[in-house]
N, CA, C and O atoms as a Tinker XYZ file with bonds, in Angstrom:
   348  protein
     1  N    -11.215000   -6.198000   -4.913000    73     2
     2  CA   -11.224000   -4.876000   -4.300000    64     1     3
     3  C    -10.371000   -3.922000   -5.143000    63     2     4     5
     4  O     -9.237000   -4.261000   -5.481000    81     3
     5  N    -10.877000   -2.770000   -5.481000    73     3     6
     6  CA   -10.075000   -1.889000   -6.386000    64     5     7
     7  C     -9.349000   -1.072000   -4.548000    63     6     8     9
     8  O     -9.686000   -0.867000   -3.382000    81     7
     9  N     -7.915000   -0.860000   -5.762000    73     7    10
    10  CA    -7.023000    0.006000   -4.894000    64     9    11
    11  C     -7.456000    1.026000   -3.921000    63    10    12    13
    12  O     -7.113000    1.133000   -2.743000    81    11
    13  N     -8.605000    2.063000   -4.890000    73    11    14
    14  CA    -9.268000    3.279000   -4.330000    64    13    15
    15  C    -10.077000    2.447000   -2.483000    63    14    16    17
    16  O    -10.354000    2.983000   -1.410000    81    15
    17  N    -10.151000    1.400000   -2.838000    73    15    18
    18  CA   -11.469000    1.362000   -1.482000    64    17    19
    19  C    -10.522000    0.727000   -0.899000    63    18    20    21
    20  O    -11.050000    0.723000    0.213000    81    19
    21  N     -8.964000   -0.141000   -0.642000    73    19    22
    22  CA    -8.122000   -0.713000    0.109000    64    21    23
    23  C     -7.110000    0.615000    0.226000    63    22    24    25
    24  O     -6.379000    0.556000    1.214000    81    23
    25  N     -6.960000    1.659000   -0.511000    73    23    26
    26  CA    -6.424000    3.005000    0.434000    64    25    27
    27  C     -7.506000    3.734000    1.281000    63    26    28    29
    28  O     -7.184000    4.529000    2.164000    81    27
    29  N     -8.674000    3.467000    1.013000    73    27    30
    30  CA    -9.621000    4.270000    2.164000    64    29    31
    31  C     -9.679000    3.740000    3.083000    63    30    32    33
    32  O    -10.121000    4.242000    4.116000    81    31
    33  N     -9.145000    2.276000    2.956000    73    31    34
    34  CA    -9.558000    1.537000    4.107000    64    33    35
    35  C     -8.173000    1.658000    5.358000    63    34    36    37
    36  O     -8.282000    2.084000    6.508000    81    35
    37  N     -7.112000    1.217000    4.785000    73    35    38
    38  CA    -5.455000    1.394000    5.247000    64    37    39
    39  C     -5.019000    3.140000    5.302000    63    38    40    41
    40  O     -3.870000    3.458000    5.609000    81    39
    41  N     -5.918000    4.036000    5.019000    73    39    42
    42  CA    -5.432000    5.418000    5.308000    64    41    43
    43  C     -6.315000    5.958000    6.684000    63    42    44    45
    44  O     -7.509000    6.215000    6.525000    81    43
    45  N     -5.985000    6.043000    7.394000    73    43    46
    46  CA    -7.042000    6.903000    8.414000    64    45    47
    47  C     -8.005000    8.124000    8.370000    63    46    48    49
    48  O     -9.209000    8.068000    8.622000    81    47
    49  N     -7.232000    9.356000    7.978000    73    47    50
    50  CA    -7.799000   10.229000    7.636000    64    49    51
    51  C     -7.078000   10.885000    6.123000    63    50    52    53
    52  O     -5.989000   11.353000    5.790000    81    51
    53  N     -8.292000   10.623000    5.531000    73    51    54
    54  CA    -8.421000   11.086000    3.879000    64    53    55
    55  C     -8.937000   12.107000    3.705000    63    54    56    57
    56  O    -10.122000   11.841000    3.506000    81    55
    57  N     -8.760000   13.362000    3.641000    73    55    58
    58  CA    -9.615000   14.250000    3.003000    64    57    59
    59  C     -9.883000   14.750000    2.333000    63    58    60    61
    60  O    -10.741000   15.606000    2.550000    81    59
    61  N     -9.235000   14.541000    0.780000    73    59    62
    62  CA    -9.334000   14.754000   -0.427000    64    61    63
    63  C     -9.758000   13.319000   -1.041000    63    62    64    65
    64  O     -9.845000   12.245000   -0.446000    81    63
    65  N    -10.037000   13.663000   -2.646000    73    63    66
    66  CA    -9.869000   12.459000   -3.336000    64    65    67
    67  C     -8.871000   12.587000   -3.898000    63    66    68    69
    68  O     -8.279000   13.595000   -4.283000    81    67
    69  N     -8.393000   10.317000   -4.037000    73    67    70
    70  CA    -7.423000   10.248000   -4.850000    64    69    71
    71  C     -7.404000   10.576000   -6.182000    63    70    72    73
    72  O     -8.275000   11.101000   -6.875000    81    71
    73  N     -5.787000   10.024000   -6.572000    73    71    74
    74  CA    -5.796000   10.629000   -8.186000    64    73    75
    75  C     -6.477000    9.544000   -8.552000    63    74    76    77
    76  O     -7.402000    8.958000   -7.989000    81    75
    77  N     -5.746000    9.270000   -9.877000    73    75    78
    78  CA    -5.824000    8.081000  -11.162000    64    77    79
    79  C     -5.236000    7.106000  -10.413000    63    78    80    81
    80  O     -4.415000    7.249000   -9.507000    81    79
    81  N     -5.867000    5.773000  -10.994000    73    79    82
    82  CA    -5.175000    4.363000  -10.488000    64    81    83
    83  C     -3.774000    4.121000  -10.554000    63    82    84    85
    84  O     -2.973000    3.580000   -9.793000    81    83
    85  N     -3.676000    4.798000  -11.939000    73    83    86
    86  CA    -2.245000    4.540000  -12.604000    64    85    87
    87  C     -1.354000    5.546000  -11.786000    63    86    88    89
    88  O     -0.261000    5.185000  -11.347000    81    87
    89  N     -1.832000    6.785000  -11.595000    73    87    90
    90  CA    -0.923000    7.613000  -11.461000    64    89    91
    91  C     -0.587000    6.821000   -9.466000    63    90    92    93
    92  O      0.513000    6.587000   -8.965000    81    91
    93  N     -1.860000    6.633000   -8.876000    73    91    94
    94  CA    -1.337000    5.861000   -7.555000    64    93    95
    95  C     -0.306000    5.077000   -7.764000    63    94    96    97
    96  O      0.712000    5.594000   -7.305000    81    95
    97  N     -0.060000    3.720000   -8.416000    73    95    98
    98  CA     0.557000    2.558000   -8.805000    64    97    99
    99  C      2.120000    3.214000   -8.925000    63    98   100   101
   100  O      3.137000    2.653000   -8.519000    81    99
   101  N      2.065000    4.328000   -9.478000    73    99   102
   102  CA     3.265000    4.866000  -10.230000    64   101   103
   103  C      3.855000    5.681000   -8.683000    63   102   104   105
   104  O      5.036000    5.355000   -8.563000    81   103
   105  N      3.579000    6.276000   -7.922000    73   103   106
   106  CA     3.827000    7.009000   -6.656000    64   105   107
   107  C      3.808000    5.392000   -6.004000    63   106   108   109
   108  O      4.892000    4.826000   -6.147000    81   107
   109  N      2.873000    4.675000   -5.399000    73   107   110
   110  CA     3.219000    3.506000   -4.663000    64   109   111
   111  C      4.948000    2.907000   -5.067000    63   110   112   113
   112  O      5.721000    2.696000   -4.132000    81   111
   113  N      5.228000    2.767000   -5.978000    73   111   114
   114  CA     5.986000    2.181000   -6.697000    64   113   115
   115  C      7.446000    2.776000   -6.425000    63   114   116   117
   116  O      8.398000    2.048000   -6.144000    81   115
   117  N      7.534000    4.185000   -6.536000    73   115   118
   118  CA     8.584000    4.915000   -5.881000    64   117   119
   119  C      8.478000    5.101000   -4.464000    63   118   120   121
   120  O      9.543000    4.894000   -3.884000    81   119
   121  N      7.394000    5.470000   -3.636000    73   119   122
   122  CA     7.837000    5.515000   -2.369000    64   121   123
   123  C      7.708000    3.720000   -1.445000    63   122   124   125
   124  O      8.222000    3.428000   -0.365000    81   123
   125  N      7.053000    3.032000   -2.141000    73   123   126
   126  CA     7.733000    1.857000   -0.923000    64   125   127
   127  C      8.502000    1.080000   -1.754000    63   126   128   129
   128  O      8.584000    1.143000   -2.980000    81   127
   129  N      9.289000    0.035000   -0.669000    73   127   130
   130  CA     9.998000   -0.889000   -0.756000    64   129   131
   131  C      9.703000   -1.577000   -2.111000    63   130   132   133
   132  O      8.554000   -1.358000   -2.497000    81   131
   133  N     10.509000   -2.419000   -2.999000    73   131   134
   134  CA     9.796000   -3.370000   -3.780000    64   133   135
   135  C      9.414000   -4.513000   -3.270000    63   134   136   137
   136  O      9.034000   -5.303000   -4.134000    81   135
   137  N      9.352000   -5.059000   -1.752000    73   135   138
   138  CA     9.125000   -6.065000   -1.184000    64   137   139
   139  C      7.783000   -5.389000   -0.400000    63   138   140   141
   140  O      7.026000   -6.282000   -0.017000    81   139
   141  N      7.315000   -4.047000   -0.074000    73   139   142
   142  CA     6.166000   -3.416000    0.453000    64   141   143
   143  C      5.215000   -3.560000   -0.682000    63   142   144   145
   144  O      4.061000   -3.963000   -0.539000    81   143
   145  N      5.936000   -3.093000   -2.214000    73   143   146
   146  CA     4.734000   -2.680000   -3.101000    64   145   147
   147  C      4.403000   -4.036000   -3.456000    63   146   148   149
   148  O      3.187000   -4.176000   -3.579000    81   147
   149  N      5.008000   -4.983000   -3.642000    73   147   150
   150  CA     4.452000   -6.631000   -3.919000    64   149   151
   151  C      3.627000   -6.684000   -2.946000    63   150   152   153
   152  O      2.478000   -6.442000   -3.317000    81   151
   153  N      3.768000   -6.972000   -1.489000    73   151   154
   154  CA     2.882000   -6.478000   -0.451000    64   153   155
   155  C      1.248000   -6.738000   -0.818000    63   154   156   157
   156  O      0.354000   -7.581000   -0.897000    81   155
   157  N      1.715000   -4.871000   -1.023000    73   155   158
   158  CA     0.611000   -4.715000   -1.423000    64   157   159
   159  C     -0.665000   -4.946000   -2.632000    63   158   160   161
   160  O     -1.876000   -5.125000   -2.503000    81   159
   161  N      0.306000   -4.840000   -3.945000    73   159   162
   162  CA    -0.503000   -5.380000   -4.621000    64   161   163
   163  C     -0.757000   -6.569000   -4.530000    63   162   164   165
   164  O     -1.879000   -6.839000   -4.960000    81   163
   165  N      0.003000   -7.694000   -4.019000    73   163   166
   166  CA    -0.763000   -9.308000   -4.081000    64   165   167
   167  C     -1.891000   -8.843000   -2.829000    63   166   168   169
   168  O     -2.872000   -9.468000   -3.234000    81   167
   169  N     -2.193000   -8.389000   -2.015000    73   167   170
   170  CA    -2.614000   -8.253000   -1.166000    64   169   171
   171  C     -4.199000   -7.122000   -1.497000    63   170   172   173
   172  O     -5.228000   -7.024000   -0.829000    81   171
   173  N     -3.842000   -6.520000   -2.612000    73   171   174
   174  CA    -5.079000   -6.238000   -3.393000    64   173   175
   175  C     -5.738000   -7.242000   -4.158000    63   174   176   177
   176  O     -6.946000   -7.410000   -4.326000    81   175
   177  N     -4.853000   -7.827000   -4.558000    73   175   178
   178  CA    -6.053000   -9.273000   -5.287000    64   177   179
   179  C     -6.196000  -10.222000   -4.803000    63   178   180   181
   180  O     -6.528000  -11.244000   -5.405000    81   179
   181  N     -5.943000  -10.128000   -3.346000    73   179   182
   182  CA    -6.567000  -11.333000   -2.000000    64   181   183
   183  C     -5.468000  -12.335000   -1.591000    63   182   184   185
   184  O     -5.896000  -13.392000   -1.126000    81   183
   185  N     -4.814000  -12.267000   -1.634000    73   183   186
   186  CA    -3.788000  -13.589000   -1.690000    64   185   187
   187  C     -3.444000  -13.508000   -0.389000    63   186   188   189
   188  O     -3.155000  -12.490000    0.240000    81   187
   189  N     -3.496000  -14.880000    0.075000    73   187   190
   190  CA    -3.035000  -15.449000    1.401000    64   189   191
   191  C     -1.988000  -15.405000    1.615000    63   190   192   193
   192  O     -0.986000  -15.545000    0.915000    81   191
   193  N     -2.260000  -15.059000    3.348000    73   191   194
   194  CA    -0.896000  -14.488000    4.263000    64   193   195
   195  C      0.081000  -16.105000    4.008000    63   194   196   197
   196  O      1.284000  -15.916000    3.824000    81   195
   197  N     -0.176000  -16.917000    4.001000    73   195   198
   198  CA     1.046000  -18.121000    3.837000    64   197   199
   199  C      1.548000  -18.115000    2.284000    63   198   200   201
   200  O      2.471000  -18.876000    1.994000    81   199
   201  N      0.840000  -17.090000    1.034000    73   199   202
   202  CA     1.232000  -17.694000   -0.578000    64   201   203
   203  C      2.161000  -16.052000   -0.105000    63   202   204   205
   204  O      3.333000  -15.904000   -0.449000    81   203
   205  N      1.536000  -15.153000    0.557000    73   203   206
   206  CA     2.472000  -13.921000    0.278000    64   205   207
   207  C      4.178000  -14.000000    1.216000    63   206   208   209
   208  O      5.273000  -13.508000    0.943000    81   207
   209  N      3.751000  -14.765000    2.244000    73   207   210
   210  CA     5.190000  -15.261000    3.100000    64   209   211
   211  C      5.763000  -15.804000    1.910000    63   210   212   213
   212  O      6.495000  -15.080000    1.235000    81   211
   213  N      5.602000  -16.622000    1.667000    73   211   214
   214  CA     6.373000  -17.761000    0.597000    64   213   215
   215  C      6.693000  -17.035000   -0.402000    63   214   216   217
   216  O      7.921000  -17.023000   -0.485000    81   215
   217  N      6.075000  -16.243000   -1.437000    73   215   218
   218  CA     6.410000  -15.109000   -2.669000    64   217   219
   219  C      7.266000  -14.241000   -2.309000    63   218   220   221
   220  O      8.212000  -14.046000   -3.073000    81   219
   221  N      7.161000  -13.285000   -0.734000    73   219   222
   222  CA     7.977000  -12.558000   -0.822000    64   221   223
   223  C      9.126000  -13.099000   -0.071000    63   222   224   225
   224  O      9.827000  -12.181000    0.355000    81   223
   225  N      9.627000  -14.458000    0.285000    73   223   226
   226  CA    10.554000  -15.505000    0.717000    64   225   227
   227  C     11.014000  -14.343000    2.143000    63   226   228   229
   228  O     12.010000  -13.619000    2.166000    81   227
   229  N      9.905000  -14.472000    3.276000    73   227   230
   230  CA    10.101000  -13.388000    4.350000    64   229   231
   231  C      9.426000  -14.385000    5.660000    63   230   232   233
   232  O      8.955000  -15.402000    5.150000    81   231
   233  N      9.287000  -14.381000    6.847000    73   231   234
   234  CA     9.100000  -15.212000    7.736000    64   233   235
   235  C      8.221000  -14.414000    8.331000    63   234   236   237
   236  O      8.075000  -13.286000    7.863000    81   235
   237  N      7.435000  -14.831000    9.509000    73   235   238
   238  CA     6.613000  -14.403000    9.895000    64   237   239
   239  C      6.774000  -12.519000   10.645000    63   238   240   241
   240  O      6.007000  -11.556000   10.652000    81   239
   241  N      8.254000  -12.774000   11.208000    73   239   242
   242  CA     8.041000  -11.287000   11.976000    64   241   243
   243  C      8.245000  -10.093000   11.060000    63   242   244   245
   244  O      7.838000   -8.940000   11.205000    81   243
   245  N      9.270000  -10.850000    9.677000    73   243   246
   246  CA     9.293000   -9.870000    9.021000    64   245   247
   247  C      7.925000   -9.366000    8.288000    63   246   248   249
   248  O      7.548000   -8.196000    8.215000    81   247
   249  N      7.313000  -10.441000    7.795000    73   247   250
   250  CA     6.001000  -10.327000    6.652000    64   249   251
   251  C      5.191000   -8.955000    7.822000    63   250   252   253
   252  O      4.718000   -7.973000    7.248000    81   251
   253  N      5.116000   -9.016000    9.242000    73   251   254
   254  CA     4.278000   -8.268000   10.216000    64   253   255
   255  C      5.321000   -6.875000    9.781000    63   254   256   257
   256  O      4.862000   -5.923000    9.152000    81   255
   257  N      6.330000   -6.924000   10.093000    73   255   258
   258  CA     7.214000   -5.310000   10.021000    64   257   259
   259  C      6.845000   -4.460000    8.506000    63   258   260   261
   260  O      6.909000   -3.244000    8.323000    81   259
   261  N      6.493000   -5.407000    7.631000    73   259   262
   262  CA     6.459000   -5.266000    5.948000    64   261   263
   263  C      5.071000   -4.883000    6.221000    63   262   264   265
   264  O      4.919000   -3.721000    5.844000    81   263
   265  N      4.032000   -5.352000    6.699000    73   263   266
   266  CA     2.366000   -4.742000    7.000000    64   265   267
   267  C      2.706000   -3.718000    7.552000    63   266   268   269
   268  O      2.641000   -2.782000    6.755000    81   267
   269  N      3.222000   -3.255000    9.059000    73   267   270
   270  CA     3.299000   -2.295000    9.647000    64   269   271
   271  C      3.866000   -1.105000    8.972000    63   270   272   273
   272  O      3.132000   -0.118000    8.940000    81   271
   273  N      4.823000   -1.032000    8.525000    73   271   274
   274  CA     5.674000   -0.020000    7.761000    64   273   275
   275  C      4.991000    0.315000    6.432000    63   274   276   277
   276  O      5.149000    1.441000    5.961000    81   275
   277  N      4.375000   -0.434000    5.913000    73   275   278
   278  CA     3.581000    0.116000    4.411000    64   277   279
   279  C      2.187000    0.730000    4.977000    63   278   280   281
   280  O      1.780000    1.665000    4.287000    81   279
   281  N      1.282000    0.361000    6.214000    73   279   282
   282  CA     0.553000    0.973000    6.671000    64   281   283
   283  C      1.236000    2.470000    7.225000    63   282   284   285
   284  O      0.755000    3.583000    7.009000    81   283
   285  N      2.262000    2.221000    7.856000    73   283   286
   286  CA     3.129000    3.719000    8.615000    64   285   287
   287  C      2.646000    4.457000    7.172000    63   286   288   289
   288  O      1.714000    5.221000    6.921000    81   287
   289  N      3.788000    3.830000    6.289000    73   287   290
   290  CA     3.882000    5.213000    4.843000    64   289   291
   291  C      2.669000    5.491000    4.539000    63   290   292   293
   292  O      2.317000    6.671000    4.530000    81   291
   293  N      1.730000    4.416000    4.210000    73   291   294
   294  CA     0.544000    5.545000    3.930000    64   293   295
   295  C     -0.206000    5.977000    4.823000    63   294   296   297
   296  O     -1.390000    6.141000    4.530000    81   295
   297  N      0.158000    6.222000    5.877000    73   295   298
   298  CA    -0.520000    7.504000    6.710000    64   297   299
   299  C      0.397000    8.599000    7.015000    63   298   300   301
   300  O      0.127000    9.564000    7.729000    81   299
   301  N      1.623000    8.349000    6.355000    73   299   302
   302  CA     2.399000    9.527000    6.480000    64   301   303
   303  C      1.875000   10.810000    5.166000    63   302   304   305
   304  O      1.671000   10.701000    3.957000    81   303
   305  N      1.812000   11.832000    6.003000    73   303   306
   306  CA     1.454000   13.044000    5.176000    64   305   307
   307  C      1.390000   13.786000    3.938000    63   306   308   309
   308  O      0.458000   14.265000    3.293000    81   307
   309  N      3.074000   13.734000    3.734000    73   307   310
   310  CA     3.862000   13.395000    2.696000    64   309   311
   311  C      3.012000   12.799000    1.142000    63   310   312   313
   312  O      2.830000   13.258000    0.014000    81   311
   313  N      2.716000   11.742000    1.758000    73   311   314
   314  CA     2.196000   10.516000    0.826000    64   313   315
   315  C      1.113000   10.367000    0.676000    63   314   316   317
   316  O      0.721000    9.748000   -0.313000    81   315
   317  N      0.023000   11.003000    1.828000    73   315   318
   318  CA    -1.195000   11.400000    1.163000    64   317   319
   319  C     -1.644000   12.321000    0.231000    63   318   320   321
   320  O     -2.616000   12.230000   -0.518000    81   319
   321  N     -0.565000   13.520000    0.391000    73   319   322
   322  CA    -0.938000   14.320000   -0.704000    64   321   323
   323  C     -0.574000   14.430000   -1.292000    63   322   324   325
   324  O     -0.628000   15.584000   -1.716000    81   323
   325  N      0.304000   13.372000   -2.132000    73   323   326
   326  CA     0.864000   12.944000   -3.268000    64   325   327
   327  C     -0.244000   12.239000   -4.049000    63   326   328   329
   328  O     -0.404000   12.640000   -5.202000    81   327
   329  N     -0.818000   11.522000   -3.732000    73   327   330
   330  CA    -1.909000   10.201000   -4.029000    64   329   331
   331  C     -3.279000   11.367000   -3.773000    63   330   332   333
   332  O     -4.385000   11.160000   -4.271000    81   331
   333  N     -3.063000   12.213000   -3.181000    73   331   334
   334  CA    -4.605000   13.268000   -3.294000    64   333   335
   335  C     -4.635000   14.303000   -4.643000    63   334   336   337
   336  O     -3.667000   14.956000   -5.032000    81   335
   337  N     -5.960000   14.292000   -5.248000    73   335   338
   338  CA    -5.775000   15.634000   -5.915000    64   337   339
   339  C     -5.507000   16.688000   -5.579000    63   338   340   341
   340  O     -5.598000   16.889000   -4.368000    81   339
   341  N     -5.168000   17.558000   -6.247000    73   339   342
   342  CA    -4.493000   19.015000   -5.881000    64   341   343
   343  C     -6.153000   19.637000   -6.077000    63   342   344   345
   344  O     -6.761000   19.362000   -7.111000    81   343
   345  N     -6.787000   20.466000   -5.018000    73   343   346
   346  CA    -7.725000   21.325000   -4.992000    64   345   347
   347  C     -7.381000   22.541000   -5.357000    63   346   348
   348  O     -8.219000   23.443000   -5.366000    81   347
């Protein structure tokens, strides 16, 4: 799954398009956690909820607070139109 179609999917309402891959990666990277952005990228190239517990050495309620809160940020406002082109 490329990034572009796992932020359309984890953003609610999108109404622009995103930028560049890179330039996403590079904004992901500063606004979450480094334990959110691992997250997420193992979680772009499929990796199982028991290899990503174990990688990011986190237990079950946390690994759920680490989903919830990286879903929060990217539906926060802020952060969509950072990751949106400028019209």
């Amino acid at each position: 799954m490329t990034i572009y179609k796992m932020l359309q999917n984890d953003i609610k309402v999108l109404n622009r398009d995103l930028k560049s891959e890179d330039e996403i990666i590079e904004i992901l990277k500063k606004r979450l956690t480094k334990k959110e952005f691992k997250y997420y990228l193992m979680r772009l190239e499929g990796v199982e909820n028991e290899l990503m517990k174990k990688e990011l050495n986190v237990d079950d309620e946390r690994f759920d607070e680490i989903f919830k809160t990286t879903i929060k940020k990217l539906n926060a406002e802020k952060l969509k139109y950072e990751l949106s082109t400028r019209v």
